[in-house]
C-alpha positions as CSV (number, residue, x, y, z in Angstrom):
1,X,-6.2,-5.0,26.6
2,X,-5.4,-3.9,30.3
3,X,-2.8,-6.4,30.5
4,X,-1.2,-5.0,27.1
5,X,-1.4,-1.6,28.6
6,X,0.0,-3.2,31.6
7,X,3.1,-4.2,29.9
8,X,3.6,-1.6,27.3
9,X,3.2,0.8,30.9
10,X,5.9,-1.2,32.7
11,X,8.0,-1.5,29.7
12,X,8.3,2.6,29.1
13,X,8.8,3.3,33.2
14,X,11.9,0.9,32.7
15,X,13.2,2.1,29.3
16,X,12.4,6.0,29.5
17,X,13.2,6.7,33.4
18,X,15.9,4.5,34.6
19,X,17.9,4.5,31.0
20,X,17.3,6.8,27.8
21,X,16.4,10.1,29.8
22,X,20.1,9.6,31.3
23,X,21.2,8.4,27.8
24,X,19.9,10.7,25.5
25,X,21.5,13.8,27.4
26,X,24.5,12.3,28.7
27,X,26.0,11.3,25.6
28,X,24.6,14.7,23.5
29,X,26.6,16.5,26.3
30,X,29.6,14.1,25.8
31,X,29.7,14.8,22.0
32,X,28.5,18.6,22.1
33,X,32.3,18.3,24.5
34,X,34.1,16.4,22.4
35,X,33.5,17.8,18.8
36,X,34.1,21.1,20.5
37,X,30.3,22.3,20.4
38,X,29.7,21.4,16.5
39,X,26.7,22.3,16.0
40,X,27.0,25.6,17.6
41,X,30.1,26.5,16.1
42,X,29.0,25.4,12.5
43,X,26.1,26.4,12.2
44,X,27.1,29.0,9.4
45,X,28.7,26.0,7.5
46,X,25.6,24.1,8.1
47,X,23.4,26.7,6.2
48,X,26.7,27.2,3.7
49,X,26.1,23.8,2.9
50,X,22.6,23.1,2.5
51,X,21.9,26.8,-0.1
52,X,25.2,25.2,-1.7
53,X,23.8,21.7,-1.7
54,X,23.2,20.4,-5.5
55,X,21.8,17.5,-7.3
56,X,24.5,15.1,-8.9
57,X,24.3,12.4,-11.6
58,X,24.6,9.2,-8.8
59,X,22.8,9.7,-5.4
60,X,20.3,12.2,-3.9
61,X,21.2,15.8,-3.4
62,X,22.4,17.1,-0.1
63,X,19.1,19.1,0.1
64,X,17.6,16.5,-0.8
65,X,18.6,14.0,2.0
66,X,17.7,17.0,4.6
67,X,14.7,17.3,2.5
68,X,14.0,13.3,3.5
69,X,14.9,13.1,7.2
70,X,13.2,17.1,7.7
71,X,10.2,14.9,6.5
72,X,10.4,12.5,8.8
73,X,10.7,14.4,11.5
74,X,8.0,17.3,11.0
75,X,5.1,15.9,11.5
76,X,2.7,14.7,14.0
77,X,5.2,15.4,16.9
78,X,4.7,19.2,15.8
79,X,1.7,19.5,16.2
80,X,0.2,17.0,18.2
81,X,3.1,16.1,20.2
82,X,3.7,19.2,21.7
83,X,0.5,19.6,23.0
84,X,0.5,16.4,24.1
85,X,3.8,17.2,26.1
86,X,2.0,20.6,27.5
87,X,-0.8,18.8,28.5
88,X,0.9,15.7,30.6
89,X,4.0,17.5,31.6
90,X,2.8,21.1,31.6
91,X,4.9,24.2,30.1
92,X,8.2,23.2,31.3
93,X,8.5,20.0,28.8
94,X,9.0,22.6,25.8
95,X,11.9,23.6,27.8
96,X,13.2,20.2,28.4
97,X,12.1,19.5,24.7
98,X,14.7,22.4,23.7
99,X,17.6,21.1,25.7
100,X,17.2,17.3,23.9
101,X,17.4,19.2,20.5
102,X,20.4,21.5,21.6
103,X,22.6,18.5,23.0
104,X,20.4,16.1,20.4
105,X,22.0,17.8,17.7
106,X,25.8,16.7,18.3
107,X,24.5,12.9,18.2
108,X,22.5,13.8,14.9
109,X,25.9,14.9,13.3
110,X,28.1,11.5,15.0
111,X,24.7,9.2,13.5
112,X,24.4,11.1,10.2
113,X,28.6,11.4,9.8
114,X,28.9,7.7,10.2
115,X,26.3,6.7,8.3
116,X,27.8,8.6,5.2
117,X,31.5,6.8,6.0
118,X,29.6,3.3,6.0
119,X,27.0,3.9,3.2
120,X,26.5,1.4,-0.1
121,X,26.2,1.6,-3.5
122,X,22.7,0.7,-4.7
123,X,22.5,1.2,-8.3
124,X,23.1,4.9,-9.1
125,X,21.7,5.8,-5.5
126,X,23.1,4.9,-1.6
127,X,21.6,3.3,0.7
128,X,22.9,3.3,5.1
129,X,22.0,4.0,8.2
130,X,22.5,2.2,11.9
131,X,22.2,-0.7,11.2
132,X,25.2,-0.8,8.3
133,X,27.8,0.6,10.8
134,X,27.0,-1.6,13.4
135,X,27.3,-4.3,10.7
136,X,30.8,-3.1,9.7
137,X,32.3,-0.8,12.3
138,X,31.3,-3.0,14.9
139,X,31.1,-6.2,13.4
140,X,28.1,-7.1,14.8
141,X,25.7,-8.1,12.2
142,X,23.4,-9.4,15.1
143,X,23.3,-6.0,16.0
144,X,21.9,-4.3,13.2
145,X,19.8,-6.7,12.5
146,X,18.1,-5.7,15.5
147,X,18.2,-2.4,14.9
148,X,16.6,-3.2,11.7
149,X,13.8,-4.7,12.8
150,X,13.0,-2.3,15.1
151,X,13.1,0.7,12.7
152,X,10.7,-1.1,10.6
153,X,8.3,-1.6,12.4
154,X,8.4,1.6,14.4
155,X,9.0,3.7,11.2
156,X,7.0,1.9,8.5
157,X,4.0,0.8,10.4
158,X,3.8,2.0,14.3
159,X,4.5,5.8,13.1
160,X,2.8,5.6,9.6
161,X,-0.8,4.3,11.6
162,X,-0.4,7.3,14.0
163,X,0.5,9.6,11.0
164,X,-2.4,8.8,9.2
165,X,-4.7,8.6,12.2
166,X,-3.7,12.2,12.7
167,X,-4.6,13.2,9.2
168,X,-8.1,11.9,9.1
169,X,-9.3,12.5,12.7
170,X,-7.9,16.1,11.2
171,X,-10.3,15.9,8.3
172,X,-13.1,14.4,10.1
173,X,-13.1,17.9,12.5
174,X,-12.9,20.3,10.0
175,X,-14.7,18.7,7.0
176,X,-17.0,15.4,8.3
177,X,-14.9,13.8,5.8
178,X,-15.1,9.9,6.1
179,X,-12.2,8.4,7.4
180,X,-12.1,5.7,5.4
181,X,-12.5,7.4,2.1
182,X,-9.7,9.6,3.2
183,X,-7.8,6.7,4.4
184,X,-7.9,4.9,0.7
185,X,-7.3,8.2,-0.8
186,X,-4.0,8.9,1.9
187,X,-2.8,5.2,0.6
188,X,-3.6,5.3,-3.0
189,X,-1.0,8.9,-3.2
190,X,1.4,7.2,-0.7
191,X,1.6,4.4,-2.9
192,X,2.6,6.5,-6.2
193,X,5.6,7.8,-4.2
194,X,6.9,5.5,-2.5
195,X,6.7,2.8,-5.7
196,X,8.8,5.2,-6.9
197,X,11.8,4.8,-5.6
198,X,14.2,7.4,-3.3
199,X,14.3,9.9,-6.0
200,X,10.7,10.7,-6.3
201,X,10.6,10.3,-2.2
202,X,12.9,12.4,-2.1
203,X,12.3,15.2,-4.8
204,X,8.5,14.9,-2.7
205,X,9.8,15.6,-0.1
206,X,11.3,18.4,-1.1
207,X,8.4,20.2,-2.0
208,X,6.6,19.1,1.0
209,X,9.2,20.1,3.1
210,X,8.4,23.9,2.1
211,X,4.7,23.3,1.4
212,X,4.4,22.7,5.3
213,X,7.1,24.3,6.8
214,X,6.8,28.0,5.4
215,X,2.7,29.0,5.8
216,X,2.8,27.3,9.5
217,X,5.9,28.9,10.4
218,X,4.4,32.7,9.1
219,X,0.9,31.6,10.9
220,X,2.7,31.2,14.3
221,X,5.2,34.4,13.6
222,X,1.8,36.2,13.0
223,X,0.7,34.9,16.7
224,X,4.2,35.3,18.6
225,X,3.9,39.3,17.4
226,X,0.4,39.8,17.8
227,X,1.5,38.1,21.5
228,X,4.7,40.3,21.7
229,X,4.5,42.2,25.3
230,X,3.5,38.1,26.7
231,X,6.5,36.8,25.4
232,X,8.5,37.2,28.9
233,X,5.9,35.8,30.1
234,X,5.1,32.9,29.0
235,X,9.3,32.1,28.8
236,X,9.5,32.4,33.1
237,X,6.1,30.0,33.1
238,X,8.5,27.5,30.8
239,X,11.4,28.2,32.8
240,X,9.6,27.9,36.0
241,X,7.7,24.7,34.7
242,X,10.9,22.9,33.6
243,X,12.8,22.8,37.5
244,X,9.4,22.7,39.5
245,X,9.5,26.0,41.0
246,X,5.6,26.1,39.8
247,X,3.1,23.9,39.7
248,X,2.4,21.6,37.0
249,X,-0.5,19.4,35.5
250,X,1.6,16.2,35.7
251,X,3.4,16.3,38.8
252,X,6.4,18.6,38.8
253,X,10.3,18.1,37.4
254,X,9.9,14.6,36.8
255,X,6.7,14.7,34.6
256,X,8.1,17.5,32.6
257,X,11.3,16.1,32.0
258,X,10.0,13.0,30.8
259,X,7.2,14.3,28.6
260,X,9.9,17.0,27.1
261,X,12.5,14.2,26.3
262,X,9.9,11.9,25.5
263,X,8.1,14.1,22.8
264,X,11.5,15.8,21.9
265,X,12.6,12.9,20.3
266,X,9.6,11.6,18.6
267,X,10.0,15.1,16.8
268,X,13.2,15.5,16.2
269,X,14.8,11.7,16.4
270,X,18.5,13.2,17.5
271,X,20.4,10.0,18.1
272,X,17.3,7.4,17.5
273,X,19.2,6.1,14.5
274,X,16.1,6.9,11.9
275,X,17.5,10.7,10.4
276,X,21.2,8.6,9.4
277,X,18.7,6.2,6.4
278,X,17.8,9.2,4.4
279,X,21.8,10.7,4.8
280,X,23.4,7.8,3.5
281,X,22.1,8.5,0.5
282,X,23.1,11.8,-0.1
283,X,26.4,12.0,-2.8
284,X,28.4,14.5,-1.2
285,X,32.3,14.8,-1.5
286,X,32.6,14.5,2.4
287,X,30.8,12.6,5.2
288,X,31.1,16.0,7.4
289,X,28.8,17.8,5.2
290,X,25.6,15.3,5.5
291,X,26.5,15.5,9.3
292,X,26.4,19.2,9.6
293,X,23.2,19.2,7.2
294,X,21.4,17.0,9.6
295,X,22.2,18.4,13.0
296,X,20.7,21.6,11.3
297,X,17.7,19.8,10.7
298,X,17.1,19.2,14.5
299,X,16.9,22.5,15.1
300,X,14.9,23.3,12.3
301,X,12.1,20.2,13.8
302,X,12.2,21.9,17.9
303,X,13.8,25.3,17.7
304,X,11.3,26.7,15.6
305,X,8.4,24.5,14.4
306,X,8.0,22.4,18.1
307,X,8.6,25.8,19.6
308,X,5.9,27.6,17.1
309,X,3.4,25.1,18.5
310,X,4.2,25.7,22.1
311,X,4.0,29.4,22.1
312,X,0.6,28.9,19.8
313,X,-0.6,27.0,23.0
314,X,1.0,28.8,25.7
315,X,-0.3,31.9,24.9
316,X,-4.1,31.0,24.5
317,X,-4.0,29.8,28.3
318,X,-6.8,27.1,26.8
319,X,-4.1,24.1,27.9
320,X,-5.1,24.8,31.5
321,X,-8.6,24.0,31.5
322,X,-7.3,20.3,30.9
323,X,-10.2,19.7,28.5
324,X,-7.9,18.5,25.5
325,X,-4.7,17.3,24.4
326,X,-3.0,16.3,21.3
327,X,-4.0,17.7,17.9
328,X,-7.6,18.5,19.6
329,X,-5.7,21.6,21.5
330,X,-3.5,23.2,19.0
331,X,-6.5,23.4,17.1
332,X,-8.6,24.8,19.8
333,X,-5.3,26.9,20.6
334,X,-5.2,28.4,16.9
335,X,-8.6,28.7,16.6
336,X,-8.6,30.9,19.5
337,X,-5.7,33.5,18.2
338,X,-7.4,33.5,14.6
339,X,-10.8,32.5,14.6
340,X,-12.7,29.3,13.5
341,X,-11.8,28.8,9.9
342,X,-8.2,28.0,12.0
343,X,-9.4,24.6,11.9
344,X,-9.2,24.0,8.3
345,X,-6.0,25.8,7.8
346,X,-4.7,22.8,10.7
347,X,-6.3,20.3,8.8
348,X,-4.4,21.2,5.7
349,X,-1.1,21.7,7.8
350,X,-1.5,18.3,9.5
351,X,-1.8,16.7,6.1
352,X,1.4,17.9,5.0
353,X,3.2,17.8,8.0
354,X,1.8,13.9,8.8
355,X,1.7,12.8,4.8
356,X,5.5,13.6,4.2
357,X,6.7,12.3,7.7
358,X,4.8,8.9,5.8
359,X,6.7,8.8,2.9
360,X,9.3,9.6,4.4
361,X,9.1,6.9,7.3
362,X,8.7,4.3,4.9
363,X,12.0,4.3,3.2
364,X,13.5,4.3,6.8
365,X,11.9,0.6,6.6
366,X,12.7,0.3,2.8
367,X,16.6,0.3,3.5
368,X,16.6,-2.0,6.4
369,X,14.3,-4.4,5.1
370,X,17.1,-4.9,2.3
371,X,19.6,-5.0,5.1
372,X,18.1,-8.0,6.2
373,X,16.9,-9.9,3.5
374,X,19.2,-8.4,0.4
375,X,16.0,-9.5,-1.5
376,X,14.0,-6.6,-3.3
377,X,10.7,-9.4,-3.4
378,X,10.6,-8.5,0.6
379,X,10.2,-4.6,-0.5
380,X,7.3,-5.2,-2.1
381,X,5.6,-7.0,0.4
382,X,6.6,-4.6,3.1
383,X,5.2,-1.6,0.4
384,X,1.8,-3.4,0.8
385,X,1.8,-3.8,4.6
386,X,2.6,0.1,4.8
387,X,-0.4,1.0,2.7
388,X,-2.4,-1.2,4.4
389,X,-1.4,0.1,8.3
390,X,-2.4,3.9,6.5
391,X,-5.7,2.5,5.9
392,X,-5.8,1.2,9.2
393,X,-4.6,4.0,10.9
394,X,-7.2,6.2,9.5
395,X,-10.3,4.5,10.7
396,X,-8.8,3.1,13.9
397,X,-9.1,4.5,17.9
398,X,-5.1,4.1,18.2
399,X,-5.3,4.7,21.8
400,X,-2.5,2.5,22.8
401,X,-0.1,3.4,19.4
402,X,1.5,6.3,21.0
403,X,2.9,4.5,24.2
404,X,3.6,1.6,22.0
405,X,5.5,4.3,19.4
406,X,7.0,5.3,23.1
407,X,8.3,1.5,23.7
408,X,9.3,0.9,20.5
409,X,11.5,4.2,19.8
410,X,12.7,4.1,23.0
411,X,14.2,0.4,22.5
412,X,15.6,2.0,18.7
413,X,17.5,4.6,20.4
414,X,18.9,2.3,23.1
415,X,20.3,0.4,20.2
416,X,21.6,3.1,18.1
417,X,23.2,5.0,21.3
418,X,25.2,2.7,22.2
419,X,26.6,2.1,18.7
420,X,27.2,5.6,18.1
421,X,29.0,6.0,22.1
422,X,31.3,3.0,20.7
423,X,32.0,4.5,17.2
424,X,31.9,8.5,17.9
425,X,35.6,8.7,17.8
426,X,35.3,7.8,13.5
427,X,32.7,10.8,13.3
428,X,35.3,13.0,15.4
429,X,38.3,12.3,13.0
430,X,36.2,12.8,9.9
431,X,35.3,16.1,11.8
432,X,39.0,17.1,12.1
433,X,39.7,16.0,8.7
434,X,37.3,18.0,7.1
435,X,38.4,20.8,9.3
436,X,41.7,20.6,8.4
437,X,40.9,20.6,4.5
438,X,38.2,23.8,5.3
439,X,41.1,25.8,6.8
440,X,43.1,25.4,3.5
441,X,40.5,27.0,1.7
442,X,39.8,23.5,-0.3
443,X,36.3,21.5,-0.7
444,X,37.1,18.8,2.0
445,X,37.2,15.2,0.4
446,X,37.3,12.1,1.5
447,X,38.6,9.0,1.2
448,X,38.7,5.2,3.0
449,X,42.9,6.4,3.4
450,X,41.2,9.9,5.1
451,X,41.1,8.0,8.8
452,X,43.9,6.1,9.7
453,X,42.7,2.2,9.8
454,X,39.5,2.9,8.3
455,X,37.9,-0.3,7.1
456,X,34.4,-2.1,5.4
457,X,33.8,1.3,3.9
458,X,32.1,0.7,0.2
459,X,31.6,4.1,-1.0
460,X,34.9,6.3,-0.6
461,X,37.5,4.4,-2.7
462,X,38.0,0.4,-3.4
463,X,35.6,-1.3,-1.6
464,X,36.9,-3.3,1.0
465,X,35.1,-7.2,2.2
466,X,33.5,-6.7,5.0
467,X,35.1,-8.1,8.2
């Protein structure tokens, strides 16, 4: 096992401090430049969208598809990974964890934008992501095949162990429920969804998305204003934190930069390649609009729940003792600004948050395990291996799945950044296109003929053989 730690140890050093830190805000700068600040200047057409967002006859809804990748990405990194940033890097990683979402959210439109220009038919639904475009934008099937792989098993098994690990050590706290009785119960409702198809994932998610989103989100509002007057506070100790003009418990501007980048993504996935699955298969009349609904998404995840959590934790002063980290001191946190019975309420909040970022996870692996095989036998095998890593998860001491989650999104988002860095300038035009169309007054449309050489597109006129 210390050898494995060894390696998983070296491997992150390598991946997250000489490469992706560099990566990850570099190119979120470069398209924040070059679509002319997007998701800043949208925003209104972003919200537009998404109240405006209905459900057609072929496809999921717009909402719906937000509703999906929103899934995925509130959940255990809300609550848990927050803390666990706070307690490695110290206060200044929320900071660092707000500048990956603010730049994060340009390369969450380029992902999401290109995954709608390359999405398939399958059946009445679509099915896309990564590893489609690098298939036929790039023309590197090797590629996305990669890509594939990795998503799988990061998304579908890596993530869905921690996810449910969360849940029951959760339950265990607050109730003495077993573990493994929760852990069958966790895989015998995950099963009912996701044997359904993306529909019923996605109308799920839906109603999780609201079910954990809205009570959490008024529980923290109820602590930032009983915490008013410490509010300038506690912003100069993240501030100060971030650039290492104070103190910190890991070590200064490095640890909080990599524990804010490092956590910021596991939440909010800008430019890892795993939001773009669940927006190919939205049916909207226009790439652009999936794009703009899912850079809003990323500041949904950090701007307000991630941030929620941190000022939870920042205000209690209970992350300095250094007694706890992870889910253990948001609970102690909450607990502490509302009473004991705070532990329940988390328990409940971690099972949404953690159970929709499962179903959700697992059609990330769904689509790319047809990418690779085109055989819907492999699904079903890959259905059972999910269900059985959620009974896993709950009983086991997954000490080691969070670096390896580390390694393994890290190496995703490698992948997928350089595709989308090769391929941004597609995302761009279709930006300018549906511009264009918006200033007319019209509902943009699009078509293969909408971008000048566009090719292998399937779902925006005749299809074309892919090249």
């Amino acid at each position: 096992m210390g050898i494995l730690e060894s390696i998983i140890s070296a491997g992150n050093t390598l991946l997250w401090t000489y490469v992706l830190i560099f990566l990850l805000i570099g190119l979120g700068v470069y398209f924040t430049v070059r679509s002319n600040f997007v998701q800043f200047r949208m925003i209104g057409e972003m919200v537009r969208l998404l109240a405006s967002g209905t459900r057609s006859r072929g496809g999921v809804s717009s909402f719906g598809a937000f509703a999906v990748g929103t899934a995925a990405r509130v959940g255990t990194g809300n609550l848990a990974g927050v803390a666990l940033a706070i307690a490695v890097g110290g206060p200044g990683a929320v900071f660092w964890m707000w500048v990956i979402a603010l730049v994060g959210a340009a390369s969450a439109f380029v992902e999401s934008t290109l995954a709608q220009v390359y999405k398939v038919r399958d059946g009445d639904t679509f099915r896309g992501g990564p590893a489609y475009y690098m298939e036929r934008a790039l023309g590197q099937r090797w590629m996305g095949l990669l890509f594939a792989a990795l998503i799988t098993v990061t998304f579908g098994l890596v993530f869905n162990s921690v996810q449910a690990n969360t849940i029951s050590l959760a339950f265990s706290e607050a109730y003495g429920t077993n573990r493994l009785l929760l852990g069958l119960v966790l895989a015998a409702i995950s099963g009912a969804i996701i044997f359904g198809g993306i529909k019923r994932i996605a109308r799920a998610a839906e109603v999780l998305v609201v079910v954990l989103a809205v009570p959490y989100v008024l529980m923290a509002l109820y602590v930032i204003l009983a915490n008013f007057t410490e509010i300038p506070r506690v912003l100069a100790l993240i501030v100060g934190n971030a650039f290492g003009l104070t103190e910190v418990a890991g070590g200064g501007l490095g640890a909080a930069l990599l524990a804010g980048v490092q956590r910021g993504l596991f939440s909010n996935e800008a430019g890892m390649g795993s939001a773009p699955n669940a927006a190919a298969t939205a049916n909207v009349s226009h790439p652009v609009k999936q794009g703009l609904v899912q850079s809003l998404g990323v500041f949904v995840d950090t701007l307000l729940i991630c941030s929620a959590t941190a000022f939870i934790i920042l205000f209690s002063g209970i992350y300095e003792a250094g007694d706890a980290s992870g889910i253990e001191l948001t609970q102690q946190a909450l607990s502490a600004h509302i009473g004991g019975w705070a532990s329940a309420f988390l328990a409940f909040a971690v099972f949404t948050f953690a159970f929709s970022s499962i179903i959700a996870n697992y059609y990330y692996g769904e689509t790319n395990i047809q990418f690779i095989t085109g055989d819907d036998r492999y699904v079903f095998y890959y259905r059972l291996a999910v269900l059985g890593l959620v009974v896993f998860g709950s009983v086991a001491a997954l000490e080691l799945v969070w670096a390896m989650a580390d390694l393994f999104m890290g190496s995703m988002a490698l992948v997928n950044l350089i595709a989308i860095g090769l391929l941004g300038r597609i995302a761009f035009a279709a930006l300018n296109d549906y511009t264009r169309q918006r200033r007319t007054g019209r509902d943009p449309t699009f078509h293969t003929d909408s971008i000048p050489g566009l090719r292998n597109t399937e779902a925006w006129g005749k299809p074309d053989r892919v090249r």
